[in-house]
N, C-alpha and C positions, 0 to 999 in steps of 0.2 A: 464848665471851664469856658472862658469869652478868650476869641477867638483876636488877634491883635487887629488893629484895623486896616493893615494891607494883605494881610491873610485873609481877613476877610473881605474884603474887595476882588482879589485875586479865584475866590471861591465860586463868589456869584456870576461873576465874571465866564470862569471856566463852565458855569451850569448853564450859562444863558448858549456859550458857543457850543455845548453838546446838545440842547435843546435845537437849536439853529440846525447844526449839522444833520442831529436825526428829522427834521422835520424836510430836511430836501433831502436824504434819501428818502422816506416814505415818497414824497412828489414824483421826484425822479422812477420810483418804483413803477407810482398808477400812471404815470403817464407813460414808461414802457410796456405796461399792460393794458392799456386803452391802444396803444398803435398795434400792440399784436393783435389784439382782438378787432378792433378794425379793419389792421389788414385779411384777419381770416376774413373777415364777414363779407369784405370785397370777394376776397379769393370765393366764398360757396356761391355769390350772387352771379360773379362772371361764369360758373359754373352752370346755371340755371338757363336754358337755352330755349326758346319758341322756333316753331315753324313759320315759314311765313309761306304760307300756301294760302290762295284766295280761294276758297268751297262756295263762292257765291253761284256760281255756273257748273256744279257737281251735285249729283245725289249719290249714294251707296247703299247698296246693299249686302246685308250680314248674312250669317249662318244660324238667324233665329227667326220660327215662326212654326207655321202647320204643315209639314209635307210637302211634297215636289212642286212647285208654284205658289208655294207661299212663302216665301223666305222675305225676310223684311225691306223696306224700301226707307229711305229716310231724306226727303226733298228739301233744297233751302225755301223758307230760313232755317228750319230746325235745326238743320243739319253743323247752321254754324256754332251752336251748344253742346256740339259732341262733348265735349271734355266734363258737361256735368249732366249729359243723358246718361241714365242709367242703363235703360239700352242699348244701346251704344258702345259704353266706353270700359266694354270689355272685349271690344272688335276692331276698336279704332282710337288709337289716346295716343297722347301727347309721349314722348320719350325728348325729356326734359334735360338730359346730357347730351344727349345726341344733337337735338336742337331739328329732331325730326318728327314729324307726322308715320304710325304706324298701325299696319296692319295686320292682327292675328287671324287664321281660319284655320280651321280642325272640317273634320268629314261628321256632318250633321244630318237628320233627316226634311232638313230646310233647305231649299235649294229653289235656283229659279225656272218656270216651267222648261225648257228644252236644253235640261244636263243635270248629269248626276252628280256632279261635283258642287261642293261649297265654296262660297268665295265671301272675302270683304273686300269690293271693289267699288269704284268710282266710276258712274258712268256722267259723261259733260249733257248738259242741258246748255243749248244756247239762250235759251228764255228759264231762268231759271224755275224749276215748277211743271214745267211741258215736256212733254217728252214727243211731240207733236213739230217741233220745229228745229230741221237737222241739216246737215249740209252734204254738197255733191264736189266730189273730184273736181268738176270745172271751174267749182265758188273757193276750192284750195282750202287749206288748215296745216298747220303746223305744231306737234306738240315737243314739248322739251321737259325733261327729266333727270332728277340727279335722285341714285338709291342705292339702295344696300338690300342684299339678303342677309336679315340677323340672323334664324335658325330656320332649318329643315330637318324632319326626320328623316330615315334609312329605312329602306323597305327591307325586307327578308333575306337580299343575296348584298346589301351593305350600301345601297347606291341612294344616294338622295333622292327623296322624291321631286318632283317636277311642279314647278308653280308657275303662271302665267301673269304677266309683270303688265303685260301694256296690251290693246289691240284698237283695231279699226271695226268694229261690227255695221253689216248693214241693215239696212230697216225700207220696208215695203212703205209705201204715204196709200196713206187709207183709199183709193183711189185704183190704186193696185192691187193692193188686198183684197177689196171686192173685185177686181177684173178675174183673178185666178180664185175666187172662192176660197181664201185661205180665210181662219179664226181671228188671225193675229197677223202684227205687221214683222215679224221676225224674217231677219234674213239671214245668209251667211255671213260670217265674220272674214274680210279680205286678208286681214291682219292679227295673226296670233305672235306674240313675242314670249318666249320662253325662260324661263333660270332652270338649265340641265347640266346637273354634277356639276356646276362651278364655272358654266358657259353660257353663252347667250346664241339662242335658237329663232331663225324667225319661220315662221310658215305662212304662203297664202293660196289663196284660191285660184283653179285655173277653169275652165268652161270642158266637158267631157267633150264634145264637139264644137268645132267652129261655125258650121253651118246652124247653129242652133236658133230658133223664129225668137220674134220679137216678146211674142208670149210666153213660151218656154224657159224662154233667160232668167224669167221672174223665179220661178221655181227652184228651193234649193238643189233640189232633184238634178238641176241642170252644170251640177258644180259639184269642182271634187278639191282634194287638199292637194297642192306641189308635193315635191319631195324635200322641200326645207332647205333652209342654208343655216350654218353654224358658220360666228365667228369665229377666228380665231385665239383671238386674246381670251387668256381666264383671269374672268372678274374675281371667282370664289366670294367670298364674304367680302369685299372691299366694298366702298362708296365708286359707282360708276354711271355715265354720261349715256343717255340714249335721248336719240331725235328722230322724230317721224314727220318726214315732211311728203303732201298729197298736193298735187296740180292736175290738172287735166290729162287722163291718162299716165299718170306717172308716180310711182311711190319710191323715196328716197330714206332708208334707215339707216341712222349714224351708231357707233358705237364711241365712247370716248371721243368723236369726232376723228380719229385714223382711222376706224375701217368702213367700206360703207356699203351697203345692198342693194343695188337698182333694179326696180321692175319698170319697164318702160316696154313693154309689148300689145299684144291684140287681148288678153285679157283684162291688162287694166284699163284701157280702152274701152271694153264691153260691160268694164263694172259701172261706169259712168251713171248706166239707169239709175243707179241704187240710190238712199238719202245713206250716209252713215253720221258715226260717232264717236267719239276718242272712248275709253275705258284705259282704269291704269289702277293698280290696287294686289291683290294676291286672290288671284282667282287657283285654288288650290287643286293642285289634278291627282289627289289620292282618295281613297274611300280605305285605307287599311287602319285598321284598329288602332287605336293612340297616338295618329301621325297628326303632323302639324306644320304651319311655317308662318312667321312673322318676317313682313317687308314693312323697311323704313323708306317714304320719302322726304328728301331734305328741298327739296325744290322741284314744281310741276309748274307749267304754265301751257294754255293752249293759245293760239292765235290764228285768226281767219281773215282772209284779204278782203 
Protein backbone atom coordinates (compact mmCIF):
# COMPACT_ATOMS: atom_id res chain seq x y z
CA UNK A 1 0.00 0.00 0.00
CA UNK A 2 1.95 3.58 -1.05
CA UNK A 3 1.62 5.82 1.41
CA UNK A 4 0.19 9.49 -0.03
CA UNK A 5 2.99 11.96 -0.29
CA UNK A 6 2.28 14.15 2.74
CA UNK A 7 1.90 11.10 4.81
CA UNK A 8 4.59 10.30 3.80
CA UNK A 9 6.74 13.35 4.40
CA UNK A 10 5.11 13.71 7.63
CA UNK A 11 6.53 10.08 8.40
CA UNK A 12 10.08 10.76 7.74
CA UNK A 13 9.87 13.68 9.16
CA UNK A 14 8.61 12.32 12.63
CA UNK A 15 11.54 9.52 12.36
CA UNK A 16 14.18 11.90 11.71
CA UNK A 17 12.80 14.01 15.11
CA UNK A 18 12.74 10.67 17.19
CA UNK A 19 16.04 9.84 16.00
CA UNK A 20 17.13 13.58 17.00
CA UNK A 21 15.48 13.32 20.26
CA UNK A 22 16.90 9.91 21.30
CA UNK A 23 20.28 10.83 20.14
CA UNK A 24 20.45 13.83 22.83
CA UNK A 25 19.12 11.89 25.42
CA UNK A 26 21.91 9.24 24.95
CA UNK A 27 24.39 12.66 25.00
CA UNK A 28 22.87 14.22 27.62
CA UNK A 29 22.90 10.58 29.51
CA UNK A 30 27.03 10.21 28.92
CA UNK A 31 27.65 13.38 29.76
CA UNK A 32 25.73 13.19 33.04
CA UNK A 33 27.83 10.04 33.62
CA UNK A 34 31.14 11.53 32.70
CA UNK A 35 30.47 14.47 35.42
CA UNK A 36 29.54 11.94 38.00
CA UNK A 37 32.30 9.80 37.52
CA UNK A 38 34.60 12.66 37.42
CA UNK A 39 33.36 14.12 40.13
CA UNK A 40 33.85 10.89 42.06
CA UNK A 41 37.21 10.56 40.73
CA UNK A 42 38.04 14.07 42.11
CA UNK A 43 36.08 13.29 45.35
CA UNK A 44 38.86 9.68 45.98
CA UNK A 45 41.90 11.94 44.76
CA UNK A 46 41.10 14.82 47.29
CA UNK A 47 40.89 11.87 49.62
CA UNK A 48 44.43 10.67 49.03
CA UNK A 49 46.62 12.66 51.47
CA UNK A 50 50.79 12.69 51.86
CA UNK A 51 52.67 13.77 54.79
CA UNK A 52 54.86 16.29 54.51
CA UNK A 53 57.45 15.64 57.08
CA UNK A 54 61.16 16.32 55.88
CA UNK A 55 63.20 12.57 57.03
CA UNK A 56 66.17 14.23 55.57
CA UNK A 57 67.85 14.95 59.14
CA UNK A 58 66.00 11.53 60.89
CA UNK A 59 66.88 8.01 61.29
CA UNK A 60 64.60 5.30 62.94
CA UNK A 61 64.66 2.54 64.47
CA UNK A 62 62.16 -0.61 64.38
CA UNK A 63 61.26 -3.53 66.48
CA UNK A 64 63.36 -5.86 63.98
CA UNK A 65 66.57 -7.53 64.21
CA UNK A 66 68.83 -9.99 66.59
CA UNK A 67 68.24 -9.38 70.52
CA UNK A 68 68.60 -6.64 72.92
CA UNK A 69 71.07 -4.06 70.74
CA UNK A 70 70.30 -5.28 67.69
CA UNK A 71 67.13 -3.74 66.69
CA UNK A 72 67.29 -2.02 63.25
CA UNK A 73 68.59 1.35 62.46
CA UNK A 74 67.57 2.90 59.20
CA UNK A 75 69.82 6.45 58.22
CA UNK A 76 69.05 8.87 55.19
CA UNK A 77 68.84 8.51 52.49
CA UNK A 78 67.40 5.10 52.83
CA UNK A 79 65.20 6.11 55.13
CA UNK A 80 63.52 8.40 52.59
CA UNK A 81 62.09 5.10 50.66
CA UNK A 82 60.31 3.87 53.62
CA UNK A 83 57.06 3.57 51.76
CA UNK A 84 58.66 0.89 49.33
CA UNK A 85 61.33 -0.77 52.04
CA UNK A 86 60.21 -3.78 52.84
CA UNK A 87 61.66 -3.48 56.01
CA UNK A 88 60.44 -0.86 56.88
CA UNK A 89 57.06 -0.36 55.90
CA UNK A 90 55.37 -2.52 58.23
CA UNK A 91 56.80 -0.08 61.24
CA UNK A 92 56.42 3.06 59.62
CA UNK A 93 53.94 3.87 56.21
CA UNK A 94 52.12 6.34 54.96
CA UNK A 95 48.22 6.53 56.28
CA UNK A 96 47.07 7.95 53.27
CA UNK A 97 43.46 9.39 54.74
CA UNK A 98 44.89 10.78 57.47
CA UNK A 99 47.44 12.49 55.40
CA UNK A 100 49.91 11.28 58.22
CA UNK A 101 53.17 9.70 58.61
CA UNK A 102 52.71 6.46 61.11
CA UNK A 103 54.14 4.43 63.50
CA UNK A 104 53.43 0.85 64.64
CA UNK A 105 55.36 -1.18 67.63
CA UNK A 106 54.46 -4.27 69.40
CA UNK A 107 56.86 -5.92 72.33
CA UNK A 108 59.66 -7.81 70.19
CA UNK A 109 62.88 -9.36 71.20
CA UNK A 110 64.75 -6.43 69.12
CA UNK A 111 65.40 -3.64 71.04
CA UNK A 112 68.07 -1.14 71.51
CA UNK A 113 71.10 -1.76 73.74
CA UNK A 114 70.02 0.04 77.13
CA UNK A 115 65.84 -0.88 77.32
CA UNK A 116 63.74 -3.41 77.23
CA UNK A 117 61.14 -1.99 75.39
CA UNK A 118 60.49 -1.74 71.62
CA UNK A 119 59.99 1.25 69.75
CA UNK A 120 59.58 2.76 65.90
CA UNK A 121 61.13 5.92 66.61
CA UNK A 122 62.96 8.84 65.11
CA UNK A 123 65.99 9.87 66.24
CA UNK A 124 67.24 13.82 64.53
CA UNK A 125 70.74 13.67 62.94
CA UNK A 126 72.06 17.10 62.46
CA UNK A 127 74.37 15.81 59.77
CA UNK A 128 72.38 13.47 58.21
CA UNK A 129 74.12 9.84 58.46
CA UNK A 130 76.15 10.80 61.96
CA UNK A 131 75.12 10.39 64.74
CA UNK A 132 78.52 12.08 65.96
CA UNK A 133 77.35 15.69 65.60
CA UNK A 134 74.47 16.90 68.24
CA UNK A 135 73.76 19.89 70.12
CA UNK A 136 73.96 21.63 73.65
CA UNK A 137 71.17 23.78 75.62
CA UNK A 138 73.41 26.81 75.09
CA UNK A 139 73.28 26.22 70.81
CA UNK A 140 69.17 25.89 71.71
CA UNK A 141 66.57 23.73 69.30
CA UNK A 142 63.16 23.82 69.14
CA UNK A 143 60.94 20.90 67.99
CA UNK A 144 57.23 21.23 66.92
CA UNK A 145 54.68 18.59 66.55
CA UNK A 146 51.07 17.77 65.44
CA UNK A 147 49.86 13.88 66.34
CA UNK A 148 47.36 11.49 67.29
CA UNK A 149 47.43 8.33 69.23
CA UNK A 150 45.30 5.91 66.63
CA UNK A 151 45.35 2.56 68.93
CA UNK A 152 46.64 1.36 72.30
CA UNK A 153 46.08 -1.95 73.88
CA UNK A 154 44.78 -2.45 77.60
CA UNK A 155 46.78 -4.18 80.04
CA UNK A 156 45.09 -6.73 82.38
CA UNK A 157 43.27 -4.24 84.99
CA UNK A 158 41.65 -2.23 81.53
CA UNK A 159 44.07 0.82 81.43
CA UNK A 160 45.91 1.74 78.25
CA UNK A 161 49.29 1.00 77.86
CA UNK A 162 51.83 3.74 77.97
CA UNK A 163 53.74 5.08 74.86
CA UNK A 164 56.37 7.70 74.74
CA UNK A 165 55.72 10.24 71.96
CA UNK A 166 58.62 12.71 72.05
CA UNK A 167 62.08 13.17 74.11
CA UNK A 168 65.23 15.05 74.54
CA UNK A 169 68.06 12.06 75.06
CA UNK A 170 71.66 12.99 76.03
CA UNK A 171 74.75 11.63 74.68
CA UNK A 172 78.33 11.63 76.02
CA UNK A 173 81.13 13.15 72.78
CA UNK A 174 83.59 10.55 72.65
CA UNK A 175 85.87 12.69 74.73
CA UNK A 176 83.85 11.96 77.72
CA UNK A 177 83.39 8.66 77.19
CA UNK A 178 86.86 7.91 77.42
CA UNK A 179 87.16 10.36 80.52
CA UNK A 180 84.74 8.06 82.69
CA UNK A 181 85.79 4.79 80.84
CA UNK A 182 82.24 4.18 79.61
CA UNK A 183 81.54 1.54 76.29
CA UNK A 184 79.29 3.86 74.67
CA UNK A 185 78.33 7.58 74.56
CA UNK A 186 74.73 6.88 76.08
CA UNK A 187 73.35 9.22 78.36
CA UNK A 188 70.31 10.01 80.16
CA UNK A 189 67.33 11.23 78.55
CA UNK A 190 66.43 14.98 80.15
CA UNK A 191 63.10 14.63 78.41
CA UNK A 192 60.59 11.80 78.33
CA UNK A 193 56.96 12.81 77.03
CA UNK A 194 54.31 10.35 77.62
CA UNK A 195 50.56 9.42 76.05
CA UNK A 196 49.01 7.93 79.75
CA UNK A 197 45.28 6.85 79.57
CA UNK A 198 44.37 9.65 77.26
CA UNK A 199 46.89 12.36 78.87
CA UNK A 200 50.01 13.92 78.24
CA UNK A 201 52.83 13.19 80.90
CA UNK A 202 56.22 14.87 80.93
CA UNK A 203 59.20 13.51 82.99
CA UNK A 204 62.80 14.76 83.42
CA UNK A 205 66.00 14.40 85.07
CA UNK A 206 67.01 15.96 88.29
CA UNK A 207 71.02 15.52 89.81
CA UNK A 208 70.68 13.19 93.22
CA UNK A 209 73.10 15.75 94.87
CA UNK A 210 73.83 19.33 93.99
CA UNK A 211 77.28 19.33 95.26
CA UNK A 212 77.94 16.67 92.70
CA UNK A 213 82.15 17.00 90.84
CA UNK A 214 82.54 17.75 87.45
CA UNK A 215 83.26 13.99 86.79
CA UNK A 216 80.57 12.49 88.37
CA UNK A 217 77.79 14.50 86.61
CA UNK A 218 78.96 12.58 83.57
CA UNK A 219 77.78 9.42 84.98
CA UNK A 220 74.06 8.38 84.63
CA UNK A 221 74.66 7.13 88.16
CA UNK A 222 74.51 10.75 89.08
CA UNK A 223 70.74 11.28 87.95
CA UNK A 224 67.52 10.37 88.92
CA UNK A 225 63.71 10.72 87.25
CA UNK A 226 61.58 14.08 88.83
CA UNK A 227 58.23 13.22 89.98
CA UNK A 228 56.61 14.17 86.62
CA UNK A 229 53.94 16.63 85.58
CA UNK A 230 50.72 15.65 83.87
CA UNK A 231 48.76 18.14 81.78
CA UNK A 232 45.69 18.79 82.31
CA UNK A 233 43.72 18.81 79.09
CA UNK A 234 42.75 15.04 77.60
CA UNK A 235 43.90 14.62 74.23
CA UNK A 236 42.56 10.79 74.01
CA UNK A 237 42.69 9.86 70.51
CA UNK A 238 42.41 13.40 68.98
CA UNK A 239 45.11 15.22 66.72
CA UNK A 240 47.11 17.41 69.32
CA UNK A 241 50.01 20.26 69.28
CA UNK A 242 53.31 19.72 71.36
CA UNK A 243 56.38 21.99 71.35
CA UNK A 244 59.57 21.56 73.07
CA UNK A 245 61.59 24.50 73.15
CA UNK A 246 65.67 24.19 74.90
CA UNK A 247 67.88 27.63 75.54
CA UNK A 248 70.60 27.73 77.93
CA UNK A 249 69.54 26.30 81.00
CA UNK A 250 65.95 26.25 80.32
CA UNK A 251 63.27 23.71 78.92
CA UNK A 252 59.77 25.09 77.82
CA UNK A 253 56.93 22.23 76.79
CA UNK A 254 53.66 23.43 75.14
CA UNK A 255 50.63 21.51 74.97
CA UNK A 256 48.08 22.66 72.29
CA UNK A 257 50.01 25.77 72.98
CA UNK A 258 47.47 26.85 76.49
CA UNK A 259 49.29 24.78 78.68
CA UNK A 260 52.88 24.96 79.33
CA UNK A 261 55.76 23.23 81.73
CA UNK A 262 58.85 25.17 82.62
CA UNK A 263 62.11 23.94 83.98
CA UNK A 264 64.20 26.76 84.44
CA UNK A 265 66.22 25.63 87.59
CA UNK A 266 69.92 24.37 88.91
CA UNK A 267 69.40 21.12 86.90
CA UNK A 268 68.89 22.28 83.66
CA UNK A 269 71.67 24.31 84.18
CA UNK A 270 73.98 21.26 85.13
CA UNK A 271 72.63 19.35 82.09
CA UNK A 272 74.36 21.88 79.98
CA UNK A 273 77.53 19.47 79.87
CA UNK A 274 75.62 17.07 77.94
CA UNK A 275 75.35 17.01 73.64
CA UNK A 276 71.68 15.88 73.09
CA UNK A 277 68.77 15.07 70.55
CA UNK A 278 65.21 15.45 69.61
CA UNK A 279 63.49 11.71 69.27
CA UNK A 280 59.75 11.53 68.43
CA UNK A 281 58.03 8.37 67.10
CA UNK A 282 56.21 5.59 69.54
CA UNK A 283 58.79 4.33 71.68
CA UNK A 284 56.36 1.64 73.15
CA UNK A 285 56.51 1.07 77.19
CA UNK A 286 54.80 -2.52 77.41
CA UNK A 287 56.33 -5.99 76.91
CA UNK A 288 52.76 -7.87 77.68
CA UNK A 289 51.72 -10.34 75.18
CA UNK A 290 49.71 -8.99 72.04
CA UNK A 291 49.81 -5.26 73.11
CA UNK A 292 50.52 -2.70 70.55
CA UNK A 293 50.09 1.08 69.68
CA UNK A 294 50.18 2.94 66.46
CA UNK A 295 51.21 6.90 66.58
CA UNK A 296 50.25 9.17 63.62
CA UNK A 297 52.36 12.22 62.84
CA UNK A 298 50.85 14.87 60.71
CA UNK A 299 53.52 17.35 61.02
CA UNK A 300 57.21 17.34 62.87
CA UNK A 301 59.69 19.96 62.29
CA UNK A 302 63.04 20.60 64.25
CA UNK A 303 65.00 24.00 64.39
CA UNK A 304 68.25 25.24 65.83
CA UNK A 305 69.36 28.77 66.33
Amino acid sequence: MKLPLNNLLLFVLFSMLSICVTAQNIKSSNIESIAINKKKNNSEIKKVKLCNIDLSHWKVTIPEGKGKGGAISVEPPEILKYATNETLKSYMYNDSIQGALTFYAYPTTATTANTKYSRSELREQMVPGNDNKNWTFKQGGTLSAELSIDEVSKDENGKYHKVIILQIHGRLTNEQKKLIGQKDNNAPPVLKIYWQNGKIRVKTKKLKHRDVDALSILHEEAWTDDEGFNFEQEVGFRKFQMEVKVSDGKMVISLNNTEFAVYNDFNMKQWGIFENYFKAGNYFQSRDEGSFAKVSFYELEVTHE
